[in-house]
Structure formats: C-alpha cells, structure tokens
PAGUKE-957075 format. One record per atom (N, C-alpha, C, CB): residue in one letter; x, y, z. Coordinates in steps of 0.1 Angstrom, whole numbers, padded with zeros to 4 digits, always signed. Atoms other than C-alpha are relative to their C-alpha. Glycine has a CB too. Layout:
! PAGUKE-957075
AXYZ...
***
This chain:
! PAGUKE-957075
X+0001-0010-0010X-0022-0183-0131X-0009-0004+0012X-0006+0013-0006X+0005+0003-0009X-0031-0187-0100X-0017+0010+0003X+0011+0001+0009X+0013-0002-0001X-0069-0182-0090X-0004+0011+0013X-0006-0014+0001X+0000+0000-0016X-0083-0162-0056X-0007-0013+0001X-0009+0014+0008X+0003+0010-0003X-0097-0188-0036X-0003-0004+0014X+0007-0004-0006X+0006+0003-0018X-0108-0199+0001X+0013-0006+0003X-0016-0014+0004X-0013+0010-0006X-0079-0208+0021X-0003+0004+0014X+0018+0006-0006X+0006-0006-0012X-0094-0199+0058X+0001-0006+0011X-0013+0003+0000X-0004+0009-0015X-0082-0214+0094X-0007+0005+0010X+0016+0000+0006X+0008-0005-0015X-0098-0214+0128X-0011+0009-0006X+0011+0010+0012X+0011-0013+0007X-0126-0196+0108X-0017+0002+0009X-0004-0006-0019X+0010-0001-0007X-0151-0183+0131X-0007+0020-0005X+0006-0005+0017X+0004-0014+0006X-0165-0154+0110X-0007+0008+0007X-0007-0001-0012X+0009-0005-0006X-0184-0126+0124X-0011-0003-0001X+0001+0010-0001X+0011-0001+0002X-0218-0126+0134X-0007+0011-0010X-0004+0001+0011X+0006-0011+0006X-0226-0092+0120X+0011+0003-0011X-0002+0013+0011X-0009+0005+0020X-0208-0094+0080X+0004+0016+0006X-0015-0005-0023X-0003-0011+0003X-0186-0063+0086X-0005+0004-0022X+0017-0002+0006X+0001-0003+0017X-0191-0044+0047X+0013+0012-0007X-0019+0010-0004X-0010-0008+0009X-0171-0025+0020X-0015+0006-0007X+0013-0010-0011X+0008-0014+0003X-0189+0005+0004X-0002-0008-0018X+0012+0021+0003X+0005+0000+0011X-0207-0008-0032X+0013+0004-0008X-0012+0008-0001X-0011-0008+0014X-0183-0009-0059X+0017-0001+0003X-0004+0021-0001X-0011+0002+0000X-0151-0016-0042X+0008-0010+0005X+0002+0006+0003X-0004+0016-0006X-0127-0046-0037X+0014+0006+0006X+0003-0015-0014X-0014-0004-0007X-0095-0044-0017X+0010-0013-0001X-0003+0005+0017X-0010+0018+0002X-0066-0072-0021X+0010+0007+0011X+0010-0007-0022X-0010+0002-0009X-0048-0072+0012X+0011-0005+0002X-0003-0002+0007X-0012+0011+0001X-0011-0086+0014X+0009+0008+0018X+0013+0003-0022X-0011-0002-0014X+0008-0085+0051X+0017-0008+0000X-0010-0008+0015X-0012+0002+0001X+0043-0088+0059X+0009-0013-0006X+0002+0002+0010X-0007+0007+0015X+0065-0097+0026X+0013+0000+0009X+0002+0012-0017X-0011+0004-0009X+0097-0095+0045X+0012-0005-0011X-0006-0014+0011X-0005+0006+0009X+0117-0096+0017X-0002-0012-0012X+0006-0002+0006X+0003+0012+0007X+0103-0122-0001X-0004+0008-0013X-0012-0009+0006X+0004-0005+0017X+0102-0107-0040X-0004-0007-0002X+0008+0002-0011X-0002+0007+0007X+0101-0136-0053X-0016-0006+0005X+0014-0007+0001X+0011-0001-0008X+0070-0140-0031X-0011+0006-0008X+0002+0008+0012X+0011-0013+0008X+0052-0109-0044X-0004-0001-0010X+0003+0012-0003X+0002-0001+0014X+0056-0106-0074X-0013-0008-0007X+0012-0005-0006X+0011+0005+0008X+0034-0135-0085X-0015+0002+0005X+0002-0014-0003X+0011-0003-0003X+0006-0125-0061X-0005+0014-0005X+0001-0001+0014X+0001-0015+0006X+0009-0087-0078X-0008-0005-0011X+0015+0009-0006X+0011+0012+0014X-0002-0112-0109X-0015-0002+0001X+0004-0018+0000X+0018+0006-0004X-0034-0127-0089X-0003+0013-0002X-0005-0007+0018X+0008-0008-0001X-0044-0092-0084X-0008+0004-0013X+0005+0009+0004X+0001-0005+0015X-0039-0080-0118X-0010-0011-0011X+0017+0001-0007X+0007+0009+0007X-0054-0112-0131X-0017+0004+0003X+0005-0016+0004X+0009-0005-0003X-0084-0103-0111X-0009+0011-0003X+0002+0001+0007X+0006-0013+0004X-0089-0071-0116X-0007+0003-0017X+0013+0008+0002X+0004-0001+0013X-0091-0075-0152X-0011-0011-0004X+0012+0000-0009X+0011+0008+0003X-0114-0106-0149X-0013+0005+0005X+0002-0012+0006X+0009-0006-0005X-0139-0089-0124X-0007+0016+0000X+0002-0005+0008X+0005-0016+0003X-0136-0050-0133X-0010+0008+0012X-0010-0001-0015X+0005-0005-0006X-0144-0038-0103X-0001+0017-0001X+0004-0006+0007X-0001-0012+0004X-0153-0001-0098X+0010+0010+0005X-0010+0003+0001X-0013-0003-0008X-0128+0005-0072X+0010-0011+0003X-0003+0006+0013X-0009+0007-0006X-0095-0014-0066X+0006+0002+0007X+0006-0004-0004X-0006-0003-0008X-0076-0010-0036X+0010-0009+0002X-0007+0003+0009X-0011+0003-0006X-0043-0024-0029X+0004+0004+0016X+0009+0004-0009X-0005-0004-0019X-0037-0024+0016X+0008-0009-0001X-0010-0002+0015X-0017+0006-0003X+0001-0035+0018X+0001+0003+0019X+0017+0013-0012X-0006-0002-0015X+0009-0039+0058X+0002-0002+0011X-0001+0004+0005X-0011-0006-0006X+0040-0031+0065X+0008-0013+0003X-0003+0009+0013X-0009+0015+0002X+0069-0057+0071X+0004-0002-0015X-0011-0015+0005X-0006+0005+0009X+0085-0054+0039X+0014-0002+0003X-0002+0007-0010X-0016+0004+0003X+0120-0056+0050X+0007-0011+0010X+0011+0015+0001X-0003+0009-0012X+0142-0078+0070X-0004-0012-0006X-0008+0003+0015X+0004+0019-0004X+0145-0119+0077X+0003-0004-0022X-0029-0005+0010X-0003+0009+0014X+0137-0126+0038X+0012+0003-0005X-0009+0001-0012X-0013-0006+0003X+0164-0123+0009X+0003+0013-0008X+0006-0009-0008X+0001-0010+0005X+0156-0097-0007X-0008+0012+0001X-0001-0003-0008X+0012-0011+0000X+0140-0062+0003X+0005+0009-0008X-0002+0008+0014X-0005-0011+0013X+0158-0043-0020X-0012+0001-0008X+0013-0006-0011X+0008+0006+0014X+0140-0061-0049X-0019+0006+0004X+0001-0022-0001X+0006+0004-0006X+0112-0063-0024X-0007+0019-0002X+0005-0010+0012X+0001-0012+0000X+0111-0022-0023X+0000+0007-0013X+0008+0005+0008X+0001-0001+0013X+0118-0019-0056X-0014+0000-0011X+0008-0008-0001X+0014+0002+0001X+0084-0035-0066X-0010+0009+0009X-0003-0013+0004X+0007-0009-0004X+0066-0017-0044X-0005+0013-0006X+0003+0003+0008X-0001-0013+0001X+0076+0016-0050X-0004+0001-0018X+0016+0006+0005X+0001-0001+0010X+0070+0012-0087X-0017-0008+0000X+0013-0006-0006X+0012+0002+0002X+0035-0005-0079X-0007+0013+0007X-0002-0014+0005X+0010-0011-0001X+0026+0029-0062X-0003+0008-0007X+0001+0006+0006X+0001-0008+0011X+0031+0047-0092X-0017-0001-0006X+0011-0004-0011X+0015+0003-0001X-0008+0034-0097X-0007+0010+0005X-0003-0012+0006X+0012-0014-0005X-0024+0057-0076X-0010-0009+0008X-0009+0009-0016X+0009+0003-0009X-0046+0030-0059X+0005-0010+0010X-0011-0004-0006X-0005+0006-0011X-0025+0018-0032X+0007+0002+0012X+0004-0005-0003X-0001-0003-0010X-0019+0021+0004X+0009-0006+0008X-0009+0001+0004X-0011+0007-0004X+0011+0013+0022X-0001+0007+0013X+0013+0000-0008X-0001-0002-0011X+0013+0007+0060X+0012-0002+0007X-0009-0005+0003X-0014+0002-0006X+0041+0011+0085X-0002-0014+0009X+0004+0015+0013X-0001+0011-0009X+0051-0025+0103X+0010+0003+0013X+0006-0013-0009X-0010-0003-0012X+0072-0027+0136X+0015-0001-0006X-0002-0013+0013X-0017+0002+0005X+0108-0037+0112X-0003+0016-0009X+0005-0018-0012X+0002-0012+0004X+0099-0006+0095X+0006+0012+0005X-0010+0001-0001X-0004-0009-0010X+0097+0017+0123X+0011-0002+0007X-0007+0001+0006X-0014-0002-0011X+0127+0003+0143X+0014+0003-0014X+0002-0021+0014X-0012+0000+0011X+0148+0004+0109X+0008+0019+0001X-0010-0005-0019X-0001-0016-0005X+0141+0045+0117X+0007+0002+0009X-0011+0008+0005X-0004-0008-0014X+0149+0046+0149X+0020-0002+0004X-0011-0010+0015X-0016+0005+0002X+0183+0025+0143X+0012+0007-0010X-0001-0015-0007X-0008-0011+0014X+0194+0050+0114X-0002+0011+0011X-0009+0005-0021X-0005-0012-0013X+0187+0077+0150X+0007-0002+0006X-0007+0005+0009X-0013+0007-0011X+0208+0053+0174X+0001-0007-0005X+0001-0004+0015X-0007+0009+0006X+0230+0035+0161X+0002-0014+0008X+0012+0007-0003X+0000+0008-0008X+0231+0016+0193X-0010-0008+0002X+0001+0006+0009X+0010+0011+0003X+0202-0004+0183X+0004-0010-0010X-0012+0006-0004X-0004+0010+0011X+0220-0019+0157X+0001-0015+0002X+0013+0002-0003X+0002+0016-0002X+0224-0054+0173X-0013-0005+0002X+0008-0005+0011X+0012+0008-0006X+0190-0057+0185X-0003+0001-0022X-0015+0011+0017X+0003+0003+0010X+0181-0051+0147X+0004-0009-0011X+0001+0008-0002X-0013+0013+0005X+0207-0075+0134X-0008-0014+0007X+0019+0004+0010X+0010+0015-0008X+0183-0102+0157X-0014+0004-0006X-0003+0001+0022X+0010+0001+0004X+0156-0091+0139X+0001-0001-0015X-0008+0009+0006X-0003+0004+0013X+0168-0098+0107X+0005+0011-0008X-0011-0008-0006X-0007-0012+0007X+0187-0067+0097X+0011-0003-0009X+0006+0009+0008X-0009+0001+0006X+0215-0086+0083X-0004-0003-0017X+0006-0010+0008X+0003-0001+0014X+0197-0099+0052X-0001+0017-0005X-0016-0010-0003X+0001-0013+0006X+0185-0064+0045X+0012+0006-0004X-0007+0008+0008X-0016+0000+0002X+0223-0056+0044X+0004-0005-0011X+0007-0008+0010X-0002+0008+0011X+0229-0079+0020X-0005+0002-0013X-0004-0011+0002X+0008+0000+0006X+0201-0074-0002X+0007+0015-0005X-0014-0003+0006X+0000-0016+0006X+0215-0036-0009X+0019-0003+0001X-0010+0019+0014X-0016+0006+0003X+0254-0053-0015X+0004+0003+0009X+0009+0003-0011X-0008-0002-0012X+0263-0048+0019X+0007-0016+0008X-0009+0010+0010X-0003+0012-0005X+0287-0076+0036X+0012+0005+0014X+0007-0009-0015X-0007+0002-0012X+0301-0062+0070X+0006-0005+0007X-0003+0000+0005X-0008+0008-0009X+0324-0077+0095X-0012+0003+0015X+0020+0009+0002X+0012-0001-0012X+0292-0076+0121X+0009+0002+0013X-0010-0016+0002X-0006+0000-0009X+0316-0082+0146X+0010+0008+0004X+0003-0009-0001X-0009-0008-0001X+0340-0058+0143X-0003+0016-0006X+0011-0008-0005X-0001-0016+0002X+0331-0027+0122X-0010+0007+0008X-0004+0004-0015X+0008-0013-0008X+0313+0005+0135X-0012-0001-0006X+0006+0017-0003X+0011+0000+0001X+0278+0002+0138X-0006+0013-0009X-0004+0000+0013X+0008-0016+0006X+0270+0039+0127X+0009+0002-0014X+0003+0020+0015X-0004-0005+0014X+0295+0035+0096X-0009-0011-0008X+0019-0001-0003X+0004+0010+0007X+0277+0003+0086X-0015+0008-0003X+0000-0015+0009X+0016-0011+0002X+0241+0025+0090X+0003+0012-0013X-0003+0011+0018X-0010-0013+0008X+0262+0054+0069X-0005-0008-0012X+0021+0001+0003X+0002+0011+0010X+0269+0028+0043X-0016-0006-0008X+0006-0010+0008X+0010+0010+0007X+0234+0014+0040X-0009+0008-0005X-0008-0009+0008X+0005-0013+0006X+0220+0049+0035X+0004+0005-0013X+0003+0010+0008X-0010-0002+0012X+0243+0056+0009X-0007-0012-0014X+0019-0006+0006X+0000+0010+0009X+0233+0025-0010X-0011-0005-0001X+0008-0007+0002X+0016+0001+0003X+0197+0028-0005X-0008+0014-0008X-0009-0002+0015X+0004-0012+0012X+0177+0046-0037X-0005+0014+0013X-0018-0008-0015X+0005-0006-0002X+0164+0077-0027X-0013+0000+0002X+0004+0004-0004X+0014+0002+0000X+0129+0065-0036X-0005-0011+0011X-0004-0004-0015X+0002+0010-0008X+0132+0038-0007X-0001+0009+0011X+0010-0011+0001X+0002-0007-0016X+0140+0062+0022X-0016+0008-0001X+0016+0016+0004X+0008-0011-0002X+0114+0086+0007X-0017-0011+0003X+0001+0012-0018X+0008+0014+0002X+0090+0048+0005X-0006-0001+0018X+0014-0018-0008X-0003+0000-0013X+0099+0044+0040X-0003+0012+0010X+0012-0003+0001X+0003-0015-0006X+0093+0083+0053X-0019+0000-0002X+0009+0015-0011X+0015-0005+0005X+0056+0080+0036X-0008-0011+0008X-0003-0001-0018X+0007+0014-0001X+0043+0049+0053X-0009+0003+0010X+0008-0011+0004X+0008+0000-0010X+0008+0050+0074X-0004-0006+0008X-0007+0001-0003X+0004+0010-0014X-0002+0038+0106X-0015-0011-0002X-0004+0013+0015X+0012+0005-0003X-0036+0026+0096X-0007+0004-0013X-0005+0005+0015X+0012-0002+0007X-0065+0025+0071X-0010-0004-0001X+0001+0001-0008X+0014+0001+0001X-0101+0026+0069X-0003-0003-0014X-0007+0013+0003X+0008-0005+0011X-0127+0016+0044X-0018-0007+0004X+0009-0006-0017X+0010+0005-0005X-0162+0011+0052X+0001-0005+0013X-0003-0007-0007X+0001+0011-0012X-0166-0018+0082X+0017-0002+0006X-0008-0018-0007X-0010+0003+0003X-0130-0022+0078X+0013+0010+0005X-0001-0002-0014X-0012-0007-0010X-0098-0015+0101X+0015-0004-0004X-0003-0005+0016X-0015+0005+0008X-0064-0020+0079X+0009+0002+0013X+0006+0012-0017X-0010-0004-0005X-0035-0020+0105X+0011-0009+0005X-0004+0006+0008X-0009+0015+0001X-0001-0042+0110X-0005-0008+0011X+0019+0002+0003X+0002+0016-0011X-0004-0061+0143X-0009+0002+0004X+0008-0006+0012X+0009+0006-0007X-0031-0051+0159X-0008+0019+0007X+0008-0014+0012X+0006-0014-0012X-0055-0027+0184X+0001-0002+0013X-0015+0005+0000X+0001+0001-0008X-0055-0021+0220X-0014+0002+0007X+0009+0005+0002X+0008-0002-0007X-0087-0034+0235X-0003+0013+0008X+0002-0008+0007X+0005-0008-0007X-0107-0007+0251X+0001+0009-0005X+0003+0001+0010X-0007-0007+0003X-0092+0017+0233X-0005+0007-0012X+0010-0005-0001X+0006-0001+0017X-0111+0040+0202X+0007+0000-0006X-0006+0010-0005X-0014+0000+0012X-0094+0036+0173X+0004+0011-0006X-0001-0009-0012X-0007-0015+0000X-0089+0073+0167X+0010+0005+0009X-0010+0009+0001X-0005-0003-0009X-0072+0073+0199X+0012-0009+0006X-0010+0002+0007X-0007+0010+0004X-0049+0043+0188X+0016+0010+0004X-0005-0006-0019X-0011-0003-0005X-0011+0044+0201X+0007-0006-0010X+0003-0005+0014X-0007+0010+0010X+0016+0039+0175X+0005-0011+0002X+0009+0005-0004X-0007+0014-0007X+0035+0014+0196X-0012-0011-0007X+0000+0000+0021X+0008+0009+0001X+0004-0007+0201X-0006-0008-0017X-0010+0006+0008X+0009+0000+0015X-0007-0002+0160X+0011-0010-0005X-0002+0018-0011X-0006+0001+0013X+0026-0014+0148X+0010-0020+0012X+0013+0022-0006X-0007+0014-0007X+0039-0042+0179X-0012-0010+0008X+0014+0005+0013X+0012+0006-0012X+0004-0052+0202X-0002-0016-0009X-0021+0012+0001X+0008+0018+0001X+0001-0095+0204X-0007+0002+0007X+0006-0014+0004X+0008+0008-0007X-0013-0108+0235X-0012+0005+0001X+0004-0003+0011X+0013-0005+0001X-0037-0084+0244X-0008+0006-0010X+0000+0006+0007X+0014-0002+0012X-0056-0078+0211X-0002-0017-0006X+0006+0014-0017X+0002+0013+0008X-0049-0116+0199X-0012-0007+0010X+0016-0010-0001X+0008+0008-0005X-0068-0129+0230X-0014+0005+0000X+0004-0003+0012X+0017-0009+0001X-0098-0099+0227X-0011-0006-0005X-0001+0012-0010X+0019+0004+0011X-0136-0110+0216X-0004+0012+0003X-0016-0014+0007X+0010-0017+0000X-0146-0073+0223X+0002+0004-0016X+0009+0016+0013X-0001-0004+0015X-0158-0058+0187X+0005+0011+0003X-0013+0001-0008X-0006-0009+0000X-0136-0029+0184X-0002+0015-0010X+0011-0006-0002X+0002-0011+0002X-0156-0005+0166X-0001+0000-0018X+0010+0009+0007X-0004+0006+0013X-0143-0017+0134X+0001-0017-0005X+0013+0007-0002X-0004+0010+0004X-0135-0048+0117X+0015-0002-0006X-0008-0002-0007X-0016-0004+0001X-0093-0052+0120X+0001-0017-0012X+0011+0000+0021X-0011+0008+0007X-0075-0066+0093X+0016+0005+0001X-0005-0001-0015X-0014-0001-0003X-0038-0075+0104X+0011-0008-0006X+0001-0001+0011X-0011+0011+0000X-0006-0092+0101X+0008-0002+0017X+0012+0008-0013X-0012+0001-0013X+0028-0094+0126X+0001-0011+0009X-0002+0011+0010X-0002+0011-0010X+0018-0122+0144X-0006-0018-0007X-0013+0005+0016X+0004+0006+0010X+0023-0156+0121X-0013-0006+0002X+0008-0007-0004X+0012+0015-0004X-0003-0185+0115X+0000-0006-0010X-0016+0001+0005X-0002+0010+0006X-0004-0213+0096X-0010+0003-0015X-0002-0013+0011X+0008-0006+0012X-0032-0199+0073X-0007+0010+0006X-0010-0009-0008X+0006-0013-0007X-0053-0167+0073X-0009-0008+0007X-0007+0012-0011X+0005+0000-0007X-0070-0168+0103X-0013+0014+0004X+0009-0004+0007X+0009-0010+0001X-0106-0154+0105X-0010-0001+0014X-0008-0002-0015X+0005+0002-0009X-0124-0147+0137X-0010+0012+0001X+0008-0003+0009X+0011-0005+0002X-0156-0129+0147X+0005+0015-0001X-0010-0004+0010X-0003-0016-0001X-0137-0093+0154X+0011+0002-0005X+0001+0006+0012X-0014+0003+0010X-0104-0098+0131X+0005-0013-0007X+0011+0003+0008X-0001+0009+0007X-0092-0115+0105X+0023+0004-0001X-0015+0001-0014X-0018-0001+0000X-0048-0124+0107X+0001-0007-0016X+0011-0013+0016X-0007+0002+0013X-0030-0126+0074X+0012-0001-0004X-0003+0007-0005X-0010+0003+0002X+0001-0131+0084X+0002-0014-0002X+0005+0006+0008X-0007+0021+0001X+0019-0172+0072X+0010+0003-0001X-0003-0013-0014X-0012+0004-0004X+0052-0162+0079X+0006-0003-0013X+0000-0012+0010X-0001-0002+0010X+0060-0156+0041X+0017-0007+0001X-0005+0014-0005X-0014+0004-0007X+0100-0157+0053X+0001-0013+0002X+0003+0006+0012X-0002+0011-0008X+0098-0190+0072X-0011-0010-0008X-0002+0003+0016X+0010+0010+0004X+0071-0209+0049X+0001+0000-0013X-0014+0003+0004X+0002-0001+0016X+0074-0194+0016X-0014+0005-0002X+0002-0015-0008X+0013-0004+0006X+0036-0189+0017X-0007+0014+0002X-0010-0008+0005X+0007-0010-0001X+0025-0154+0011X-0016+0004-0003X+0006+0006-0006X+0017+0001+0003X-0013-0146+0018X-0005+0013-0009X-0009+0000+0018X+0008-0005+0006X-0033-0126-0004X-0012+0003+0007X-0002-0007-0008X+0009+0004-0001X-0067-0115+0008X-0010+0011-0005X-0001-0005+0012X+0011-0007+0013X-0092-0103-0016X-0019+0005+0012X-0005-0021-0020X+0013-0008-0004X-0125-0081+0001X-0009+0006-0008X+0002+0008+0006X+0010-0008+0012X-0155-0070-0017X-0010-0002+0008X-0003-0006-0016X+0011-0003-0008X-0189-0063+0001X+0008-0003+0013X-0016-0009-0003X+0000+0006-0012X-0190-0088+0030X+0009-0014-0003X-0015-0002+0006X-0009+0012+0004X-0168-0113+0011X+0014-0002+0003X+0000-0001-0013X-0016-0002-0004X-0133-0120+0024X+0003-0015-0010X+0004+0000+0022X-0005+0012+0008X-0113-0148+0001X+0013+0002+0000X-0005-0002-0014X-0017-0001-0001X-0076-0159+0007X+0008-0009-0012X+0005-0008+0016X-0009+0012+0006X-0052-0173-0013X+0016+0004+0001X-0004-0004-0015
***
C-alpha cells in the first residue's frame, strides 16, 4: 500500500503556515476525470491512513472534475456516490460539471462539450452515437435515461467551495481583489490567468485544481493539485493536518 508522502514542485510555501482547527485532517483529491482506476487506490491511501493515524476528524474535499476526457465516469460516479454514504465528505462543482448542466439546458452546446471530452463520458454510460449525424438533444435524452438516478441527484448536490480553518477548498481558483464571500461562480469553477499569476494573500489559503502541473504545486498563497490524472495517469492526493500539507 501505498504511503502519504512529500511529492511538492515549485514549492515556495507560505510565510505565515496557513492552519487546520486541532484534531482534524483533510485528504484533498482534484480532478479524477474519469479515471476509476485512478481513485480507487488513492480511496485506499486514505483509508490506510486513517486507520494508521486515527485522527479526530477526517475530511474528504473532492474538487470537482469527475467526468469527461478519462474512461470511465460512470465507474468514476459510482465510487463516489457510494463513498458519500460516509458522512465525512465534501464534493465540489468543477467547470465539466457545470457545463454538463447547461448542455442537458441547450442542447446546442453539445459540440463544444464533445471538445471537452464529452464523448468518453458517452461511452462510459454504453452510449456509442453517430456524433456526426444523430440529434444532439436525442443523444442528451439518451444519456439521461442511462444515467442512475443517484448521479443526476450526485451532480444537482455539488458545492462551489469549502472552508476549514486557514483553508479555501475550490476547483480552479479566486478572483484577485475579490472577498471570497463575494466569489463569482464563473470565476470559482473556470478563473486561470488572473489568480495563477496573483501573490496577493486572499484572505484564505486556496487549495485548487483545473489548471494541470506536473506535480502538486505549492506557493505562498495556494497550493495546485491538479497532474492531469487523464493525460499522465498520476492522480494527486493531498493529505492536511495543522499546518502540514503532504502529497502523494
């Protein structure tokens, strides 16, 4: 079984040790993207953890980016939704998430979603389309039909954001200047350039995904956790407790 463990790039930690509240650890995982086969064994690290270190609180922050690009979100939703049955875990909305909504409202988004990797997700729930030729809104019909009930309801429940202590859970990012009570969904769930280039402290301490990198990347006012799970195979882990952050 795999261990946690330091895995940390461009690491320029904060000056001031954001904290977690006595007594509680959090194991962060950002966009799965289909990748079961992914998860699953990092669901393991936790569990291995958890029962090695007995913490007093465990938190699971999932977010967002489960579907799309990889091969499997089915599977991929499937796990999930059966790891919430726990009771200590928090699942955040990603940008494939939210446009997956808006594409089951207009159908006319269908191709752009199809470029963002809609077609595996298709697949993954036994769908095999003529892309080219059938009706957009029967193929959406169809995928509804053939997604559990407990996925749409998975997908209806999903949060923009979470707190805990020092600590700012949210998919891609914040908008400089901006309080974070007063956060724009757009910006929560699509914002690169301008929060990636920011050094302003934002009130909080952001932990994200959406925008890859080669390993978790830790810098004085956020820490990225996305590696592009899809395109690398490597899904990050990252384990929090006080002022301790550890990746693997």
């Amino acid at each position: 079984m795999v261990s946690l463990a330091v895995s940390l790039a461009r690491s320029r930690p904060p000056i001031h040790k954001p904290q977690l509240p006595d007594g509680v650890r959090i194991y962060a995982i950002s966009d799965i993207h289909g990748c079961s086969h992914l998860l699953q064994p990092m669901l393991g690290v936790i569990d291995a953890d958890v029962t090695r270190s007995r913490p007093a609180h465990a938190i699971e922050v999932f977010m967002g980016d489960y579907i799309d690009r990889g091969p499997n979100t089915r599977s991929t939703l499937d796990i999930l939704v059966e790891r919430s049955r726990r009771g200590n875990a928090v699942f955040l909305k990603g940008n494939h998430e939210a446009f997956l909504v808006k594409v089951f409202e207009d159908p006319s988004l269908f191709e752009d979603w199809i470029r963002l990797g809609g077609a595996q997700t298709l697949m993954s729930y036994g769908l095999a389309p003529d892309l080219t030729r059938d009706d957009p809104a029967s193929i959406l019909r169809d995928l509804i039909r053939a997604m559990p009930g407990e996925h749409l309801e998975f997908l209806d429940d999903l949060r923009l954001s979470y707190t805990c202590g020092d600590f700012f859970f949210v998919h891609a990012g914040v908008r400089p200047g901006v309080p974070l009570a007063e956060q724009r969904e757009h910006d929560l769930l699509w914002i690169r350039e301008e929060f990636l280039r920011s050094e302003e402290q934002f009130g909080k301490y952001i932990v994200h995904g959406h925008t890859p990198v080669r390993a978790a990347e830790v810098l004085a006012n956020r820490v990225n956790i996305d590696t592009g799970a899809y395109a690398t195979g490597n899904l990050t882990l990252m384990s929090i407790q006080g002022s301790r952050m550890l990746a693997v």
